[in-house]
TIKOL-715479 format. One line per 2 residues: number of its first residue (from 1); their letters; for each residue z, y negated, x negated of N, C-alpha, C. Coordinates in nm, 3 decimals, decimal comma, m for minus. Atoms other than C-alpha are relative to their C-alpha. Layout:
% residues N
NUM> a> Z:Y:X:Z:Y:X:Z:Y:X  ...
This chain:
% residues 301
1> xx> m0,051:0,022:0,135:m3,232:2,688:5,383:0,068:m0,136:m0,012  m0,018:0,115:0,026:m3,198:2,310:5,451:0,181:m0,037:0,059
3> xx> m0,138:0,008:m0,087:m2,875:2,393:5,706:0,118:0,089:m0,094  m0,043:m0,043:0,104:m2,771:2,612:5,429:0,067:m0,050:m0,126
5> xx> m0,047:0,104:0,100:m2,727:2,383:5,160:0,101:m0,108:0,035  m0,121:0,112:m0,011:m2,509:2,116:5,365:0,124:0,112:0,026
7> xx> m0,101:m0,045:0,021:m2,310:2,434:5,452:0,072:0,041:m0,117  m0,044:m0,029:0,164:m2,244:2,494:5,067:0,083:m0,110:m0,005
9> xx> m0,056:0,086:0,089:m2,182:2,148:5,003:0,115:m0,038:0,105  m0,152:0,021:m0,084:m1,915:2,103:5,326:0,073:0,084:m0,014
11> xx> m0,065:m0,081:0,035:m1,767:2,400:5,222:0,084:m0,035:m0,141  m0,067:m0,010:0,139:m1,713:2,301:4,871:0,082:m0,143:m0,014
13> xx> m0,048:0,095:m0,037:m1,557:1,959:4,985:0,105:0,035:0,056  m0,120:m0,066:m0,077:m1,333:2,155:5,208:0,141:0,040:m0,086
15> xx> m0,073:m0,051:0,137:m1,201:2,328:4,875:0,074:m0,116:m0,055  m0,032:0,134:0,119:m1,174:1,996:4,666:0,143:m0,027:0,141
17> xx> m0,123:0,109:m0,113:m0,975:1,818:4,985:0,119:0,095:m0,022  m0,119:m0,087:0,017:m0,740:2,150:5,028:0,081:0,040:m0,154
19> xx> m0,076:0,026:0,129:m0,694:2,149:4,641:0,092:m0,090:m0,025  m0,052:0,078:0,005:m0,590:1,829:4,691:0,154:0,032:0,045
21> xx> m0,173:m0,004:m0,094:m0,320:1,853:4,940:0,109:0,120:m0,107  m0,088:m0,068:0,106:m0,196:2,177:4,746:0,078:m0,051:m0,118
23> xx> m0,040:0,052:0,128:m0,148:1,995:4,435:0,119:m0,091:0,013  m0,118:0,049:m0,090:0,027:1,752:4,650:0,142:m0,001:0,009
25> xx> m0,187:m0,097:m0,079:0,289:1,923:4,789:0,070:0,065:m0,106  m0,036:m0,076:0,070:0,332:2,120:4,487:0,115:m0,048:m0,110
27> xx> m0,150:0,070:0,074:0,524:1,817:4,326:m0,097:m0,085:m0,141  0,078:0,112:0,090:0,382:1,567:4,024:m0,001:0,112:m0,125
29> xx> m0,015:m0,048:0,114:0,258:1,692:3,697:0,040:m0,071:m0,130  m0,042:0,086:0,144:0,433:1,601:3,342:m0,040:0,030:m0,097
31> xx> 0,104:m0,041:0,134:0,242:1,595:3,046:0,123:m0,101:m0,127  m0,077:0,027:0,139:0,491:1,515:2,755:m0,079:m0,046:m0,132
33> xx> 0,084:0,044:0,092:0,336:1,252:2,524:0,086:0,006:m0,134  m0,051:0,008:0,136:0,601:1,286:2,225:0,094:m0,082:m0,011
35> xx> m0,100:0,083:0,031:0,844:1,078:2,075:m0,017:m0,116:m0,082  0,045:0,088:0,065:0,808:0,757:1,938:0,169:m0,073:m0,032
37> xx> m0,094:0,095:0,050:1,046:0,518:1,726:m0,031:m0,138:m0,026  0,026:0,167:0,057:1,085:0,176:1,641:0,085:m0,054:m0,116
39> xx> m0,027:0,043:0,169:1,150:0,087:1,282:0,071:m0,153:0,007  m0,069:0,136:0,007:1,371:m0,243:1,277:m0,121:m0,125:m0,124
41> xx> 0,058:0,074:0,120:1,158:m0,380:0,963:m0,169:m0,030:0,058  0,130:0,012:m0,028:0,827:m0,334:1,166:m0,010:m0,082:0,154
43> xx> m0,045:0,055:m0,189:0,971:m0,454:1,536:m0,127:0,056:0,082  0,076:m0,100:m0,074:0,724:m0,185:1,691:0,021:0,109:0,041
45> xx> m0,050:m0,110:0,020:0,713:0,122:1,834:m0,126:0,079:m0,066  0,074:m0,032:0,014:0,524:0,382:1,652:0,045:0,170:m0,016
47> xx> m0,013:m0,148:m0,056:0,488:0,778:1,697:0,064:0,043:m0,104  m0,122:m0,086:0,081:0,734:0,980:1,530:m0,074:0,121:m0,086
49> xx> 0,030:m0,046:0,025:0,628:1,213:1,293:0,088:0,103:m0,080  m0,102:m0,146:0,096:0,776:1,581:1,148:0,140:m0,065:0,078
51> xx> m0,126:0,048:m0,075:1,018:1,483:1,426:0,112:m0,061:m0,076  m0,068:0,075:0,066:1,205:1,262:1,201:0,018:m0,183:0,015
53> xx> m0,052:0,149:m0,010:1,397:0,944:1,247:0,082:m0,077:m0,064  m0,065:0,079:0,137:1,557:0,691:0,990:0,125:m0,154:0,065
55> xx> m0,098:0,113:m0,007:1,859:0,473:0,944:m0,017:m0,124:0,105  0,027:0,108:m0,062:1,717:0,147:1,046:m0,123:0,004:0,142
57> xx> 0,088:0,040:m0,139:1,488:0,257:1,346:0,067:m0,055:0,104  m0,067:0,052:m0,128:1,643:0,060:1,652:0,016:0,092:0,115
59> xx> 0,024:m0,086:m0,143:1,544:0,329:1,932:m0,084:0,103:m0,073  0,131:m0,144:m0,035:1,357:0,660:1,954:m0,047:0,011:0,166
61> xx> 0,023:0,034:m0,109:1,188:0,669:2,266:m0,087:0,176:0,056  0,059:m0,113:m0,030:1,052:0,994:2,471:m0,050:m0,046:0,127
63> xx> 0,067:0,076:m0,100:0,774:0,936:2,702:m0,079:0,148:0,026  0,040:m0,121:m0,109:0,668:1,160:2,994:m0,168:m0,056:0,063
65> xx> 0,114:0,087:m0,165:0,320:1,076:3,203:m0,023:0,110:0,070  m0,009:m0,089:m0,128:0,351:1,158:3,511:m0,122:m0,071:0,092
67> xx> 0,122:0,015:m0,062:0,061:1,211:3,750:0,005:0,035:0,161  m0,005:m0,043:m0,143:0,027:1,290:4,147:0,166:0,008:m0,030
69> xx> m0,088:m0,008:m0,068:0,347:1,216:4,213:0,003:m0,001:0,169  m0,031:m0,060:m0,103:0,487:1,310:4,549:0,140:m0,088:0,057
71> xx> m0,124:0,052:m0,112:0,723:1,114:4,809:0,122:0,072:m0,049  m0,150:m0,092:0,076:1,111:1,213:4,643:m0,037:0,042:m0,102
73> xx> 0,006:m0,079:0,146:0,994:1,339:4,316:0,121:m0,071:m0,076  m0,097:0,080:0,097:1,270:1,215:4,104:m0,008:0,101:m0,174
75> xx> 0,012:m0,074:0,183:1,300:1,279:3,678:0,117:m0,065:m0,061  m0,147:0,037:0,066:1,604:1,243:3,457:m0,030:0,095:m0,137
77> xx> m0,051:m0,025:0,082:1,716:1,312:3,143:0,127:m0,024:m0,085  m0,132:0,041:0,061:1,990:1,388:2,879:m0,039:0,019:m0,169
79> xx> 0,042:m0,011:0,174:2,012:1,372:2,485:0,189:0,052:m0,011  m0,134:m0,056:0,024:2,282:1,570:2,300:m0,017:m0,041:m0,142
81> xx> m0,038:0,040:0,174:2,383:1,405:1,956:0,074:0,099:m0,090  m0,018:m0,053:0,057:2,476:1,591:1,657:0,167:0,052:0,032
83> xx> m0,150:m0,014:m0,016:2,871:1,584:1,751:0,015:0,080:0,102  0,009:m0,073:m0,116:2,763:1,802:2,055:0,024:m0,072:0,123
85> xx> m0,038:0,116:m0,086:2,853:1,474:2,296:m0,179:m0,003:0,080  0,168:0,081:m0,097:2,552:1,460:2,605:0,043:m0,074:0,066
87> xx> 0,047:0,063:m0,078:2,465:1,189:2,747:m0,149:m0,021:0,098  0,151:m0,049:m0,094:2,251:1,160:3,110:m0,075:m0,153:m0,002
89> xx> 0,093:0,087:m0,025:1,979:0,900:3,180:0,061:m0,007:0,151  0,003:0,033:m0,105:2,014:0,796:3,558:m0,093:0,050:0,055
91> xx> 0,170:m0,067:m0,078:1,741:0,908:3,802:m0,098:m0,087:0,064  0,102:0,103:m0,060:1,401:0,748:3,824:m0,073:0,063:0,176
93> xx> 0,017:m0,097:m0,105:1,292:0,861:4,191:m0,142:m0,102:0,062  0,150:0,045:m0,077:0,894:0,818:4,345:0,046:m0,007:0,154
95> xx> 0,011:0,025:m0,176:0,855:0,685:4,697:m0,124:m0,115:m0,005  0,155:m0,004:m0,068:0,503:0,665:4,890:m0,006:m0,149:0,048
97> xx> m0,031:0,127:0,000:0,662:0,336:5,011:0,185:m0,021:m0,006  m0,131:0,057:0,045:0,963:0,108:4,911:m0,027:m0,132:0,051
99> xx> m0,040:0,144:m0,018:1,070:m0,178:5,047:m0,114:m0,145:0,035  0,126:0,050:m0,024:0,730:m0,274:5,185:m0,103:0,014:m0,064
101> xx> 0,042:m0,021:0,139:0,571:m0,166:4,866:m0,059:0,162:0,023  0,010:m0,205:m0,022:0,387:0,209:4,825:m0,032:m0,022:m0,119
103> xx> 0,017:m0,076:0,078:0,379:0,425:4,519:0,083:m0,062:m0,071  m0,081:0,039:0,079:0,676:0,347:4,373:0,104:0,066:m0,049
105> xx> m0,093:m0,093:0,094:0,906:0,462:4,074:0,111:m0,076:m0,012  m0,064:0,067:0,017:1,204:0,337:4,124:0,121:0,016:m0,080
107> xx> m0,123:m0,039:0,144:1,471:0,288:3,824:0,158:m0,002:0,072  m0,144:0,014:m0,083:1,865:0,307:3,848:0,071:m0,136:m0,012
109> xx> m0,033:0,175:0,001:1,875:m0,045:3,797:m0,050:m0,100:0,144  0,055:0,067:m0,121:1,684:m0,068:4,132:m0,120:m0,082:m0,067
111> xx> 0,121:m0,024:0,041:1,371:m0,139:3,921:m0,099:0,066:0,066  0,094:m0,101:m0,026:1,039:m0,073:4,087:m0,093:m0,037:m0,073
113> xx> 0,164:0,027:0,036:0,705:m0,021:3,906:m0,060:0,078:0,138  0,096:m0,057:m0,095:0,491:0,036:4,211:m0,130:m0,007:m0,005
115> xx> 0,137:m0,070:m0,002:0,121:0,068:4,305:m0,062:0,061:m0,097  0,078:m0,091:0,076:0,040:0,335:4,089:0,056:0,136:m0,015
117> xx> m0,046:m0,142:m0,022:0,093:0,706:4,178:0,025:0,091:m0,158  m0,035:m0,080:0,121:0,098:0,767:3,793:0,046:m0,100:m0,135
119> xx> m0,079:0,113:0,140:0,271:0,608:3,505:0,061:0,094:m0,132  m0,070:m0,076:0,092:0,434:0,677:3,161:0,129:m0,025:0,046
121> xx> m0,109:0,016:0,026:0,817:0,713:3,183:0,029:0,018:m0,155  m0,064:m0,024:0,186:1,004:0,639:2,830:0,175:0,044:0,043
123> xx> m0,135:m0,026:0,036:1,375:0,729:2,760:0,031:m0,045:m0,103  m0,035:0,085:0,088:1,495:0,496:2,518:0,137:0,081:m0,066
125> xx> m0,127:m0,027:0,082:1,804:0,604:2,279:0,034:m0,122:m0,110  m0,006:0,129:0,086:1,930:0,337:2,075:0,084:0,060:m0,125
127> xx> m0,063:m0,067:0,084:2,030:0,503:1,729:m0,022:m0,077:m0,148  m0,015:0,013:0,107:2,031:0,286:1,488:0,147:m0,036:m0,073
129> xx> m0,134:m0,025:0,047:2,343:0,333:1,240:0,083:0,067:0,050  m0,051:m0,116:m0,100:2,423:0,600:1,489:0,022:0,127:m0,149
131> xx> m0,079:m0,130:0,076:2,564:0,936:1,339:m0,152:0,084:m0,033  0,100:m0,093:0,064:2,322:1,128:1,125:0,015:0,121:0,032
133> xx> 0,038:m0,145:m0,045:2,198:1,501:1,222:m0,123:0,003:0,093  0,105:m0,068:m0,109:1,994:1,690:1,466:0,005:m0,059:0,206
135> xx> 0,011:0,045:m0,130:1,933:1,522:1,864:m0,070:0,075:0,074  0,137:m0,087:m0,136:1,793:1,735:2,159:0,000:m0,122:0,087
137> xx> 0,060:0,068:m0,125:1,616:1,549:2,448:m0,033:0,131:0,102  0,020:m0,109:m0,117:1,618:1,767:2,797:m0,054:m0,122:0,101
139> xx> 0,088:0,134:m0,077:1,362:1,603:3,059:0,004:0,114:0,121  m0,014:m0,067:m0,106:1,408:1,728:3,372:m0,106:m0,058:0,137
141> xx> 0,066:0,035:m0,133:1,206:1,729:3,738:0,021:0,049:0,098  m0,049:m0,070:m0,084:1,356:1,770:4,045:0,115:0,073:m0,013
143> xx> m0,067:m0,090:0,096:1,648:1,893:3,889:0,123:0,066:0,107  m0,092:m0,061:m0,077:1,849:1,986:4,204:m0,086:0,124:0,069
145> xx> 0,029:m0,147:m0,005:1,598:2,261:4,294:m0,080:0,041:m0,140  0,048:m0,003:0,160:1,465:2,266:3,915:0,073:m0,007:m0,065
147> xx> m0,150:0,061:0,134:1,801:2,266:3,690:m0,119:0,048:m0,108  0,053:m0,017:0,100:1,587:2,414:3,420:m0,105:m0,117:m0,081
149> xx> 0,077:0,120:0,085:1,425:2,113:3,161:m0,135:0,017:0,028  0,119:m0,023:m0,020:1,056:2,098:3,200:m0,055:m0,010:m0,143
151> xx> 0,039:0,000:0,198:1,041:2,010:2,765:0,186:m0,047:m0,007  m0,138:0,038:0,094:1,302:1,998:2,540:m0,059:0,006:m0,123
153> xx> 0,008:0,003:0,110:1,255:1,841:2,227:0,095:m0,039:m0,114  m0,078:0,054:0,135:1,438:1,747:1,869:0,010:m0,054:m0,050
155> xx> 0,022:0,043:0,174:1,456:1,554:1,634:0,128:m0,093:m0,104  m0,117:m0,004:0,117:1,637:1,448:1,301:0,059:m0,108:m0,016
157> xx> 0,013:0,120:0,026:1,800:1,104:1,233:0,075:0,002:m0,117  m0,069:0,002:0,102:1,875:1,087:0,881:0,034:m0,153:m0,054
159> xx> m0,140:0,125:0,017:2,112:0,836:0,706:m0,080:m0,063:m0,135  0,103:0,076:0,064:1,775:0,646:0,508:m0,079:m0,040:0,038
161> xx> 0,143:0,034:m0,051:1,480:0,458:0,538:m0,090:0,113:m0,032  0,128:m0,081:0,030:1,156:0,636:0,522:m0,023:m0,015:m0,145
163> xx> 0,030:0,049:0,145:1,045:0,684:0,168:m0,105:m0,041:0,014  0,129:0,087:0,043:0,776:0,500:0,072:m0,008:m0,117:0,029
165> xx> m0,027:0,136:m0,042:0,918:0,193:0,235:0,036:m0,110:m0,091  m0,059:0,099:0,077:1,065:0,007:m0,058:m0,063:m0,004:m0,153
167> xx> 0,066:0,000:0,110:0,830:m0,075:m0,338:0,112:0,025:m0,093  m0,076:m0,006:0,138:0,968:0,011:m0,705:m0,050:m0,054:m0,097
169> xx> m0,001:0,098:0,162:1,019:m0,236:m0,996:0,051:0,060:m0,105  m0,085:m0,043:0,141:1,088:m0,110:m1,334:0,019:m0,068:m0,040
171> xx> m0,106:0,079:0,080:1,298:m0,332:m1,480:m0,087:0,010:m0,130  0,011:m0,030:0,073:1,179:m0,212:m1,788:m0,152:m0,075:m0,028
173> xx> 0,131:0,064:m0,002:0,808:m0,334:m1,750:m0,010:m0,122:0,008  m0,008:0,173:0,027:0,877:m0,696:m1,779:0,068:m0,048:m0,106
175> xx> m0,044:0,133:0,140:0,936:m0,929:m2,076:m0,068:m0,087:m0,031  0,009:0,128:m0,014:0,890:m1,202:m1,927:0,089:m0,038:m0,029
177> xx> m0,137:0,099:0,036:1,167:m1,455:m2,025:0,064:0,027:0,124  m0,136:m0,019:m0,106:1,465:m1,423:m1,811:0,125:m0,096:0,032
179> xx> m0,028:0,180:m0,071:1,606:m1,744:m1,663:0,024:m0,102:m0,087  0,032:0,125:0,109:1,739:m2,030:m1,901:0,119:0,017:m0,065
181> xx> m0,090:m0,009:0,032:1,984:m1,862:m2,067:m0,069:0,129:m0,158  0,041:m0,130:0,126:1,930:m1,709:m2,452:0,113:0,096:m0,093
183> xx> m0,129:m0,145:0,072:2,089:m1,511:m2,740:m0,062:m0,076:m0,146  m0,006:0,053:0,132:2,119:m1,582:m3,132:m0,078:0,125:m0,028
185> xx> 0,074:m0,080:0,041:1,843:m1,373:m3,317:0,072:0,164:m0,026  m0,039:m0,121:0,037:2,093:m1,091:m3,365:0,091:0,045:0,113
187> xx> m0,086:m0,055:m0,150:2,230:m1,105:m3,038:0,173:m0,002:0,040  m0,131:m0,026:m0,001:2,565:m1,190:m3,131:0,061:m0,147:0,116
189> xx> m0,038:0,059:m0,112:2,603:m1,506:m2,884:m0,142:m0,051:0,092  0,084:0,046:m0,109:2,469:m1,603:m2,544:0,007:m0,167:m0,039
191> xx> 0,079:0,137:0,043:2,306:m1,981:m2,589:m0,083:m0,059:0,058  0,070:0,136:m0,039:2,163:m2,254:m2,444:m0,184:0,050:m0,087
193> xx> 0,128:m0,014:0,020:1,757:m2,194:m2,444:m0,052:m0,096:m0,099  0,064:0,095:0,074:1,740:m2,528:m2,593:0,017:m0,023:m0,113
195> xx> m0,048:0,018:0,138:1,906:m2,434:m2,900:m0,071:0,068:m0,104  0,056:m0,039:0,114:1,716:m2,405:m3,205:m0,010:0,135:m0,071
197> xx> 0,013:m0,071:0,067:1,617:m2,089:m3,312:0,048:0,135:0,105  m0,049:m0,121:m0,104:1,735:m1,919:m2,976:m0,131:0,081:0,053
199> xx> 0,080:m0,010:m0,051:1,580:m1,679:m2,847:m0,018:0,095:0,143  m0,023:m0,033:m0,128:1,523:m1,554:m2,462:m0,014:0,114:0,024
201> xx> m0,014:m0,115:m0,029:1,639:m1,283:m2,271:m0,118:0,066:0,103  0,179:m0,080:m0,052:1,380:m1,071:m2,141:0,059:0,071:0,144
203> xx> m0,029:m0,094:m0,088:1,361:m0,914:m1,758:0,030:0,133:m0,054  m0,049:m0,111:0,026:1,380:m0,621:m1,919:0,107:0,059:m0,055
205> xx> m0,078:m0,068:0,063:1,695:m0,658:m2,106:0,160:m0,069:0,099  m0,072:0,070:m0,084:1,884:m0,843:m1,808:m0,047:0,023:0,199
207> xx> 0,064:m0,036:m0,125:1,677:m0,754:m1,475:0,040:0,079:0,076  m0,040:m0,079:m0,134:1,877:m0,553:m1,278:m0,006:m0,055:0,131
209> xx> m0,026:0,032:m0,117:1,969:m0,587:m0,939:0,162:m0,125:0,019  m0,067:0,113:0,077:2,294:m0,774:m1,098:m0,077:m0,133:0,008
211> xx> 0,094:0,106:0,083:2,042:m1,026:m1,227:m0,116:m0,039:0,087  0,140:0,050:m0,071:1,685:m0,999:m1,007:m0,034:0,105:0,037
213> xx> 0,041:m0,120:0,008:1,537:m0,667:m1,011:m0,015:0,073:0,133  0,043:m0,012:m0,121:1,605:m0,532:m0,673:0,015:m0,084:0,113
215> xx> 0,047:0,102:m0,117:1,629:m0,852:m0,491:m0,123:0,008:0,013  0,139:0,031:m0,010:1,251:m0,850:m0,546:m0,035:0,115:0,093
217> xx> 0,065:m0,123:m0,115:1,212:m0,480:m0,401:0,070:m0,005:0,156  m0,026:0,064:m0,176:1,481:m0,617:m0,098:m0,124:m0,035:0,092
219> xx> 0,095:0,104:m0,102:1,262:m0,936:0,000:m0,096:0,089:0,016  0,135:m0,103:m0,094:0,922:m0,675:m0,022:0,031:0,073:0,124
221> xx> m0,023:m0,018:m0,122:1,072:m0,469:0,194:0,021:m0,021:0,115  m0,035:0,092:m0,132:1,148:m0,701:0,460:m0,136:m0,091:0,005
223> xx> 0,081:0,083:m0,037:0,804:m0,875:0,446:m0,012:m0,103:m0,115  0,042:0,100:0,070:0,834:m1,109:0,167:m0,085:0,060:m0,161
225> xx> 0,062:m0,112:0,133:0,593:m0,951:m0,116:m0,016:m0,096:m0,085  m0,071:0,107:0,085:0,765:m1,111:m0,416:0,011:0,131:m0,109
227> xx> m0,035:m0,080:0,113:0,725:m0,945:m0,787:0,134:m0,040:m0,074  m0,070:0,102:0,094:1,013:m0,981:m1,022:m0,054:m0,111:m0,111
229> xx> 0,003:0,135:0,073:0,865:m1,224:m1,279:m0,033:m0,110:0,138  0,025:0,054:m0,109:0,733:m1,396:m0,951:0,184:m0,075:0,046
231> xx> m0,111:0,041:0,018:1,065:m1,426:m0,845:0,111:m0,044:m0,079  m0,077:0,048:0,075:1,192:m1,507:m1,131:m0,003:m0,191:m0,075
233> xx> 0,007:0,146:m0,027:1,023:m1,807:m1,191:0,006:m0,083:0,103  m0,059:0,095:m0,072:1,099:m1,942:m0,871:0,146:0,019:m0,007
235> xx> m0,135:0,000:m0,028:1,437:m1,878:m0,905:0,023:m0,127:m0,136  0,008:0,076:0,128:1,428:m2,066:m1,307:m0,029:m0,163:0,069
237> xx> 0,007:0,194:0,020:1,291:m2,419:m1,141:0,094:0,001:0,108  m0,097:m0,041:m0,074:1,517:m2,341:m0,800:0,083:m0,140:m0,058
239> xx> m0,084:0,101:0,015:1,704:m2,703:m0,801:0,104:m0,022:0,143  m0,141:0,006:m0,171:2,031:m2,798:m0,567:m0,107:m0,166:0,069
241> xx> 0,046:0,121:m0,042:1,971:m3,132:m0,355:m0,079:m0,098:m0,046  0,009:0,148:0,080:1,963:m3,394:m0,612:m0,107:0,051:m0,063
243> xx> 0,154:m0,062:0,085:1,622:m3,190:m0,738:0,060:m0,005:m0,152  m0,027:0,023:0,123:1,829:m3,237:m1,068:0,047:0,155:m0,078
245> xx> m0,096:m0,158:0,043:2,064:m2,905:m1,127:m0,047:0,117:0,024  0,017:m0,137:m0,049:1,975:m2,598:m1,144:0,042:0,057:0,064
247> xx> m0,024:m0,099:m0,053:2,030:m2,333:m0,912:m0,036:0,108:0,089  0,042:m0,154:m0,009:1,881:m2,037:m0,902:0,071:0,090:m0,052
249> xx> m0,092:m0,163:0,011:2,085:m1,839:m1,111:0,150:m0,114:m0,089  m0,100:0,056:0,058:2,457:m1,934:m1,234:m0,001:0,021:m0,139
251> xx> m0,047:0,040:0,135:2,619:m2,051:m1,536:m0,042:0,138:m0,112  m0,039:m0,130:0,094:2,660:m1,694:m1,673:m0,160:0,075:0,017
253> xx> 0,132:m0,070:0,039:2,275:m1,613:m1,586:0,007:0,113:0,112  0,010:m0,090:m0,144:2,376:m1,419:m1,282:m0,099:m0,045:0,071
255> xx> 0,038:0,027:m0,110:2,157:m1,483:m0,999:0,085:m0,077:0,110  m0,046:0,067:m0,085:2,252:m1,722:m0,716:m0,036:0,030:0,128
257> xx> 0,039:m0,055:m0,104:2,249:m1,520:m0,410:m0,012:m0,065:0,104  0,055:0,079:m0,044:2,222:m1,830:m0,217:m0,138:m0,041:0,000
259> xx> 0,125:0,014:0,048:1,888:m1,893:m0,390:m0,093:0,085:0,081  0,075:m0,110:m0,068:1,746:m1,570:m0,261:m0,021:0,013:0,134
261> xx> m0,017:0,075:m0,125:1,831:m1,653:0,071:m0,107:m0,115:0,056  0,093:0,126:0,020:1,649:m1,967:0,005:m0,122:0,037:0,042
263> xx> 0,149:m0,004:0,033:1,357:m1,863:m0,096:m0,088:0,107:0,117  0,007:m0,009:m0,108:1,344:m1,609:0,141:m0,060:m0,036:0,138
265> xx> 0,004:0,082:m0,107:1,410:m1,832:0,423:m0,126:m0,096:m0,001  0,134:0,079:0,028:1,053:m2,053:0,308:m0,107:0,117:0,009
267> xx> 0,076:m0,079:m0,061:0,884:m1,742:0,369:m0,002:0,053:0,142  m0,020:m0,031:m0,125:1,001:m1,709:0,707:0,070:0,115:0,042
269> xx> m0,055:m0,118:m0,018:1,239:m1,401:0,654:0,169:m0,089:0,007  m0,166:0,047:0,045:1,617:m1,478:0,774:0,078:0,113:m0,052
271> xx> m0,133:m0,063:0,093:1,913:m1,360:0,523:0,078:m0,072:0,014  m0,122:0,116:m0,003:2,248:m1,412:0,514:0,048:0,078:m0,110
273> xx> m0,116:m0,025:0,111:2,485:m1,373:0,191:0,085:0,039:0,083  m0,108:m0,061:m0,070:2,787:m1,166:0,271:0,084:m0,064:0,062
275> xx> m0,155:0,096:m0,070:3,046:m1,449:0,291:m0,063:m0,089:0,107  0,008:0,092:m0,113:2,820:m1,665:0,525:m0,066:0,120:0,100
277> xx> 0,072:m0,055:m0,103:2,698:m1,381:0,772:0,062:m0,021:0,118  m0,020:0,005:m0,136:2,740:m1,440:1,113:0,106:0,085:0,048
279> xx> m0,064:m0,117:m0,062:3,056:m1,309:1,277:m0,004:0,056:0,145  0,038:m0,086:m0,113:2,897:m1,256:1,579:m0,139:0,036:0,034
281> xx> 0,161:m0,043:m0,010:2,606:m1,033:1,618:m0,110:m0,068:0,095  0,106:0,044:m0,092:2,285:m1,124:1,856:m0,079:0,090:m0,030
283> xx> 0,120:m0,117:0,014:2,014:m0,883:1,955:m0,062:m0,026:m0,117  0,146:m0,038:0,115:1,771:m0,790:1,668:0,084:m0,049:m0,134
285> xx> m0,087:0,019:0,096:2,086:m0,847:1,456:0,000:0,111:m0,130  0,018:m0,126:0,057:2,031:m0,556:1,161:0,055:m0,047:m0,163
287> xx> m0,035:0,081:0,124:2,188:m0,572:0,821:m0,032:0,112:m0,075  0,047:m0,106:0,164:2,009:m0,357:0,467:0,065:m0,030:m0,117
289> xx> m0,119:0,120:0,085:2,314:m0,449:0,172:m0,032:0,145:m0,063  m0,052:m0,070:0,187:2,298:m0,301:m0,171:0,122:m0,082:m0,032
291> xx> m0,107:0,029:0,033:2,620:m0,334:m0,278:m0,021:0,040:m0,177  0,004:0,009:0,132:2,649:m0,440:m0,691:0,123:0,004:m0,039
293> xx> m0,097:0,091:0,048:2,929:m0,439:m0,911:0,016:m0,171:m0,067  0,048:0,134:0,064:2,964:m0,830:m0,986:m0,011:m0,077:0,060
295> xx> 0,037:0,080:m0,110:2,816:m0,928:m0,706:m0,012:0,005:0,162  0,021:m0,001:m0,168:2,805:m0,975:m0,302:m0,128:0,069:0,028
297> xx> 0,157:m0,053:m0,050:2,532:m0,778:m0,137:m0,033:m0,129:0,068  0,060:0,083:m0,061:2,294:m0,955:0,010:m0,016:0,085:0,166
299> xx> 0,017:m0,092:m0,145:2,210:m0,838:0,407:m0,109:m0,121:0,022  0,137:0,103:m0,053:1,873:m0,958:0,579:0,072:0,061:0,162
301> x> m0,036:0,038:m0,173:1,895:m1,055:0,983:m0,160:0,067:0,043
């Protein structure tokens, strides 16, 4: 019984080892982890959901893990944009050794990640302000005796942010005073705050985006979480150099889209006003512009 039992268990070792090799030879397996994006406003990547992708994401990314790879395995892919236009990926190709090196995936940049027979591959697409519609991804293995994709997936890139991204101000819900500019009790002239008997205009009857209103839901969106009265009183003490002059909002009670910028910029978010933006881009360059009648959009960097 006792010669019995090691023949079970060398037998069933025999199995495991010859599983092995089979599996082997048989070529690497790909397990398709999904699609992930990267949101410009969050500078991350994070998993894509209801296969949907937005204006300002920087990249969508499709990631393969691959396991027992095999000496020559190579993987590629292509994406076909809404205009019917494909473009291929290059070919990442495994080798047992490289260049003194074993288990290595080597890119078409001549990139190796080596010692590790298994890794994620991504496929990067870079779509932001790219053409809105429907995108296939085809992921291929081995594709000269495999033409057929091993996944093919989809997804949407529509021409908005995500909803739920941009808090909402009602204008309407504030009457608080509204910068330093008033009105004659019957509203028939605009007036100096300091004049007798004046009396002030209310966010609510001046608070647009003109005026304040969605600069405040801008800066939130970009990181600076700024209410309108909030912003409004820093914009009201808002002095030039000489700490003397106002300027936060102009003569006429407009807003001073410089200001916003400003203030902004003390929270650690860069903006540029339209007329001073940079005429030459630099990575992680991205511009979000409401366009007003009246006034210059603003664009954040």
């Amino acid at each position: 019984m006792k010669g019995a039992k090691y023949v079970t268990i060398l037998a069933m070792s025999l199995l495991v080892f010859i599983f092995t090799i089979v599996t082997c030879a048989y070529g690497a397996f790909n397990t398709f982890q999904g699609l992930g994006r990267y949101p410009a406003e969050e500078k991350q990547f994070v998993q894509m959901t209801d296969s949907t992708a937005y204006f300002r994401d920087a990249v969508v990314q499709a990631m393969v893990y691959v396991t027992y790879a095999g000496d020559g395995d190579n993987w590629s892919a292509s994406v076909t944009s809404p205009d019917g236009k494909t473009t291929y990926w290059g070919t990442i190709t495994f080798y047992s050794r490289y260049n003194g090196r074993h288990h290595c995936f080597v890119y078409p940049s001549s990139y190796a990640k080596c010692d590790e027979p298994s890794t994620i591959i991504s496929w990067p697409i870079f779509v932001q302000c790219s053409q809105s519609g429907n995108y296939q991804i085809n992921l291929y293995h081995n594709d000269s005796t495999n033409p057929a994709p091993f996944a093919t997936v989809q997804f949407t890139l529509l021409p908005q942010i995500k909803p739920g991204k941009v808090p909402v101000y009602n204008q309407a819900a504030y009457e608080d005073a509204y910068d330093n500019m008033c009105h004659t009790p019957k509203k028939e002239d605009q007036i100096p705050c300091t004049t007798p008997g004046s009396v002030p205009y209310t966010i609510r009857e001046k608070g647009c985006y003109l005026t304040m209103t969605n600069a405040a839901m801008i800066l939130s969106y970009h990181g600076v979480n700024v209410d309108p009265p909030t912003l409004n009183a820093w914009l009201k003490n808002y002095k030039e150099r000489d700490n003397i002059t106002p300027n936060g909002y102009n003569k006429d009670g407009t807003v001073n889209p410089r200001a916003v910028v400003e203030f902004a910029a003390r929270k650690g978010v860069t903006m540029a006003y339209a007329p001073e933006e940079p005429k030459a881009a630099w990575p992680g360059y991205n511009s979000f512009e409401t366009d007003v009648p009246g006034e210059k959009p603003i664009k954040t960097i």
